[in-house]
C-alpha positions as CSV (number, residue, x, y, z in Angstrom):
1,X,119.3,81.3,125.8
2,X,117.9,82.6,128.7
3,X,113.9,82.4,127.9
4,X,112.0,83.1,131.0
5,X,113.8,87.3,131.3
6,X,112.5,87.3,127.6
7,X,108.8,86.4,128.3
8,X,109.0,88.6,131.3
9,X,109.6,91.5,130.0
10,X,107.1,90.3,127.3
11,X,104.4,90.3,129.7
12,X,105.5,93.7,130.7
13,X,105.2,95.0,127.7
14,X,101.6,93.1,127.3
15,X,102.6,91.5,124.8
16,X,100.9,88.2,126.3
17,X,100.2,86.2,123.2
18,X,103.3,86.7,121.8
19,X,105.4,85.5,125.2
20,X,103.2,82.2,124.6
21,X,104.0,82.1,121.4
22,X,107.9,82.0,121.9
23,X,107.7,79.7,124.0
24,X,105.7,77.3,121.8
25,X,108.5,77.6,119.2
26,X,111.0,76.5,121.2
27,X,109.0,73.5,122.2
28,X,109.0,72.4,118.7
29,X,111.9,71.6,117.1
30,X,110.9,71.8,113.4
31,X,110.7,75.4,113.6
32,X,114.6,75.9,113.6
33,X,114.6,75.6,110.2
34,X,113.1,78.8,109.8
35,X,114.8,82.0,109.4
36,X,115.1,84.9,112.6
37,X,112.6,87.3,110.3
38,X,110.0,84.4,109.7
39,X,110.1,83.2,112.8
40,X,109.8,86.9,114.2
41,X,106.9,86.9,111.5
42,X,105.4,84.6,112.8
43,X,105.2,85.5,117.4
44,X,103.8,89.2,115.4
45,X,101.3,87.8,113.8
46,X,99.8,86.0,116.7
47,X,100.1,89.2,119.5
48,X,98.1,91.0,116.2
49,X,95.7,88.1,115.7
50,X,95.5,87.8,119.6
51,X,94.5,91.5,119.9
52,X,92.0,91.4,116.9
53,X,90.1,88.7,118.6
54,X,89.8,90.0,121.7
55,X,88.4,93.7,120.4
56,X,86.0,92.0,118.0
57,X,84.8,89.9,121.4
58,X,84.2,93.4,123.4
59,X,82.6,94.8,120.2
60,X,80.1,92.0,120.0
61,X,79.5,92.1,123.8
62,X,78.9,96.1,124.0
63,X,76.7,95.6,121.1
64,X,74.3,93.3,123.2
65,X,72.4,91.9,120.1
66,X,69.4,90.3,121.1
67,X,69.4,87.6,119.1
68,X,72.7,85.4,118.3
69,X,72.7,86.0,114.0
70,X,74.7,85.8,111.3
71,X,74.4,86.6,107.4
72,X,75.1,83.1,106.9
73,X,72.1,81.7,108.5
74,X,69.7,83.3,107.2
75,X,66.9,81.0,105.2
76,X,66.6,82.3,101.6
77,X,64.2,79.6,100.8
78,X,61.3,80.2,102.5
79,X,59.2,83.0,100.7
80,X,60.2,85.8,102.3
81,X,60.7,87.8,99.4
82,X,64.1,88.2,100.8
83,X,66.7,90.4,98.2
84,X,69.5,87.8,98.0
85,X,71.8,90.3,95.5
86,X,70.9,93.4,98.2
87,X,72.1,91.6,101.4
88,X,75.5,90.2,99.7
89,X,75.8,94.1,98.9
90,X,75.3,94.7,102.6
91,X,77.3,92.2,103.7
92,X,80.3,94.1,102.4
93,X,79.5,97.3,104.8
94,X,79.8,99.9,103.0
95,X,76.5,101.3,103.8
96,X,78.3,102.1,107.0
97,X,80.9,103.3,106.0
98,X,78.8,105.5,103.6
99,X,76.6,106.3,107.0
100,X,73.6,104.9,105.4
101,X,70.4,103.6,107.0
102,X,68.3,100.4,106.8
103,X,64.5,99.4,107.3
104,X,63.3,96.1,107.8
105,X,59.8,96.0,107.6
106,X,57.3,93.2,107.6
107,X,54.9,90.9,109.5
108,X,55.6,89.8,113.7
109,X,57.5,86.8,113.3
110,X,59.1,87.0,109.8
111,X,63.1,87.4,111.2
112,X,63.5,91.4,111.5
113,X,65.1,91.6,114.2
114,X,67.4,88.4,113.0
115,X,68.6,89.8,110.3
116,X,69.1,93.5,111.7
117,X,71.2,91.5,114.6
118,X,73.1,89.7,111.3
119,X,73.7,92.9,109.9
120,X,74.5,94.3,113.1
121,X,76.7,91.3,113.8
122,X,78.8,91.3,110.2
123,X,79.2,95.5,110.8
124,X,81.2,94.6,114.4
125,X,83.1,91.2,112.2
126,X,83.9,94.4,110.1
127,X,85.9,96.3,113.3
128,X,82.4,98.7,113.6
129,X,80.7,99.4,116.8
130,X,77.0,98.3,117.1
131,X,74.1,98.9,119.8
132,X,70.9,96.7,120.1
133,X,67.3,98.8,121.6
134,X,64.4,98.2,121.4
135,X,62.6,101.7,120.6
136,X,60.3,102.1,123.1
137,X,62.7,101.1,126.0
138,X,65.3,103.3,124.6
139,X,63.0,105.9,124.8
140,X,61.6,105.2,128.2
141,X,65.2,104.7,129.4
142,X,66.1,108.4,128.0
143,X,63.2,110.4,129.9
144,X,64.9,108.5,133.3
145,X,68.1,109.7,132.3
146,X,66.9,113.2,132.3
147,X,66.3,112.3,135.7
148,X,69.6,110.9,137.1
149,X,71.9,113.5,135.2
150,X,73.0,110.5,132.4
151,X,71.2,112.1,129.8
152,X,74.1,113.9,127.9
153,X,76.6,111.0,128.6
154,X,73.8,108.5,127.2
155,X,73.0,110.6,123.9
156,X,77.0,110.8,123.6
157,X,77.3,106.8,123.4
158,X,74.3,106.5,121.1
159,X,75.9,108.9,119.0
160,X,79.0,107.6,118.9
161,X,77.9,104.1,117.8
162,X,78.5,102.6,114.0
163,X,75.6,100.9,114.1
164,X,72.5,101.4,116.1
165,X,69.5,99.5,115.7
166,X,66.4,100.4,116.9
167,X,63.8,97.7,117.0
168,X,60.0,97.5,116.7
169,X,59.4,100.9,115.8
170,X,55.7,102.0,115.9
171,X,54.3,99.4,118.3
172,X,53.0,102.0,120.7
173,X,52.1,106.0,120.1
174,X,54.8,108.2,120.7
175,X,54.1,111.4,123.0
176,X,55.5,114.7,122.6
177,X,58.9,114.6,124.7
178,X,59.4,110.8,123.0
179,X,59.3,112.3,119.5
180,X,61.5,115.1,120.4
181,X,64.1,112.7,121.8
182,X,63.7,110.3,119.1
183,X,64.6,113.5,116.6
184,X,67.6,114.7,118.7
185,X,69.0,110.6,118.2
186,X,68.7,110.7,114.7
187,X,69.9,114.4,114.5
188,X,72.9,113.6,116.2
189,X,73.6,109.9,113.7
190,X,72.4,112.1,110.8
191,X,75.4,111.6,107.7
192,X,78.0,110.3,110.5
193,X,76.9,106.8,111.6
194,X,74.0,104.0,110.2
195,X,70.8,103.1,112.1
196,X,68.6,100.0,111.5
197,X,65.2,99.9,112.0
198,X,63.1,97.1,112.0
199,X,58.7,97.7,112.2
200,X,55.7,95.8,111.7
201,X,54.5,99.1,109.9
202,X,54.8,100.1,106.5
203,X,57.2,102.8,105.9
204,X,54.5,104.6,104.1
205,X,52.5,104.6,107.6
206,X,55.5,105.9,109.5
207,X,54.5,109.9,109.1
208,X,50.9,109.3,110.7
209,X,52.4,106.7,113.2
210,X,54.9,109.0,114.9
211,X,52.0,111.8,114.9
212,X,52.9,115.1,114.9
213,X,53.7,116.4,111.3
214,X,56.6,118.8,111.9
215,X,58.4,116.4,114.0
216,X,57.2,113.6,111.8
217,X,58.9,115.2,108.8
218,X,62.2,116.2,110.8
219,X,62.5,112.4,112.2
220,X,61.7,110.5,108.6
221,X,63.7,113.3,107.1
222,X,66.6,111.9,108.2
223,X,66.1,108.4,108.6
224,X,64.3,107.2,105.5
225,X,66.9,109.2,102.7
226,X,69.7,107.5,101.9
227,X,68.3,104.4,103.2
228,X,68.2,100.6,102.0
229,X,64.9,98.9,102.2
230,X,63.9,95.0,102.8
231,X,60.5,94.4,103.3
232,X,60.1,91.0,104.0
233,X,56.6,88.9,103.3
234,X,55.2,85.2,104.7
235,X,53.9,84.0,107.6
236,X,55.3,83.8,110.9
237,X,58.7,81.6,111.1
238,X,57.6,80.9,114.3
239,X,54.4,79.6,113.5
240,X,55.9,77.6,110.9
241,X,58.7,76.0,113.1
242,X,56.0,75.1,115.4
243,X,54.0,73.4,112.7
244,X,57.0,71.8,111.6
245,X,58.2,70.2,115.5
246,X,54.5,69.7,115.6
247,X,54.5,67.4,112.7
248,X,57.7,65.8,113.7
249,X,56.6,64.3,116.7
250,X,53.6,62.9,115.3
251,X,55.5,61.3,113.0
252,X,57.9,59.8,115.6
253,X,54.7,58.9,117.6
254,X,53.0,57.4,114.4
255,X,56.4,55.1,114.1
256,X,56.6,54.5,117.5
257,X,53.1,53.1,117.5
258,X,53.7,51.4,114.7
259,X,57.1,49.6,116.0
260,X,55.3,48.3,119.0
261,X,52.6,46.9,117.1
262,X,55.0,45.1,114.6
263,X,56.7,43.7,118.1
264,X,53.8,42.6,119.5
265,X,52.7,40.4,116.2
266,X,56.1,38.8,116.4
267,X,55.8,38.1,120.3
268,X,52.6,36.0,119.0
């Protein structure tokens, strides 16, 4: 059999993964048992598997998630007053499918932004597209883009993304053109793709935080129907992971200590 015309025209074909896959099989001789389909079966299944991988790798990169999160890690037990039975439902992804919404509010430090970025991050495991901002530099960016002529080709790519998710909303007062941009964002995602938002501000403060009650009604209008809430309680995981390395390293100290004492009475 003449291999190497075969992976050529393999590679021609960009069909890279399966090339290396033929010639893996013929290195091992246990796979002659197996018939022409399942070996076929088998070179398919590795180009598809290949190609799978490498899309899910460009999804994750393009969505640029600021934190590195998965559903998986997330700690149920501290008291959070996390929904366990409302994130397994999200972890399915239907809500984006079904071009729904989430808000994540609570206090600095209690893991909003984590778990947006592990909602974010199961949406692209999912073959969706996601998109990391934070609000105020999105924002910031967009009056720039007015500037440079990127504005249309920059609302076109938020538009276009499954999942965008807009982080630490209502930090800072919104002016005028800021709102107005902010509404035309939300117009565009409105029923056709999911945004997250995550905010140390209750939702029921959002209306007097964006400031201006026509806009205010348009934006929350479409972002807060059709929405799933978490509002997460507690103190700062920060804080408390602090605390916690604090307390470890006395102890190792304390035992320390306490080691070279014992080996100094036993030196006497």
């Amino acid at each position: 059999m003449l291999i190497n015309p075969i992976t050529h025209k393999l590679q021609q074909l960009r069909l890279h993964a399966m090339a290396k896959a033929l010639i893996e099989q013929l290195e091992q001789p246990t796979i002659t048992h197996l018939s022409f389909e399942e070996r076929l079966g088998l070179l398919v299944d590795v180009e598809v598997m290949t190609r799978e991988n490498r899309r899910l790798q460009t999804r994750l990169r393009n969505a640029r998630l600021q934190q590195s999160a998965c559903l998986e890690d997330i700690d149920y037990h501290s008291s959070r007053n996390l929904d366990k039975s409302l994130l397994a439902t999200l972890s399915q992804c239907q809500w984006v499918n079904s071009h729904h919404n989430i808000l994540i509010v609570g206090p600095c430090g209690t893991g909003k932004t984590f778990l947006a970025c592990a909602l974010a991050h199961k949406a692209c495991l999912h073959g969706y597209t996601a998109h990391y901002c934070r609000i105020s530099r999105l924002l910031g960016e967009l009056q720039l883009n007015k500037g440079d002529g990127q504005y249309g080709k920059r609302m076109s790519e938020l538009a276009k993304t499954d999942v965008l998710i807009l982080d630490d909303f209502g930090l800072s007062p919104l002016v005028d053109e800021q709102r107005r941009d902010l509404l035309e964002v939300l117009d565009d995602r409105h029923d056709k793709r999911s945004t997250i938002v995550t905010s140390q501000v209750p939702v029921k403060f959002w209306h007097e935080t964006i400031g201006h009650e026509t806009l205010a009604d348009a934006i929350l209008d479409r972002l807060v129907h059709n929405s799933h809430r978490l509002e997460i309680k507690g103190e700062s995981m920060r804080k408390t992971r602090s605390k916690e390395e604090k307390t470890k390293t006395n102890s190792k100290e304390g035992e320390k200590t306490l080691n070279e004492e014992t080996s100094g009475k036993n030196s006497i």
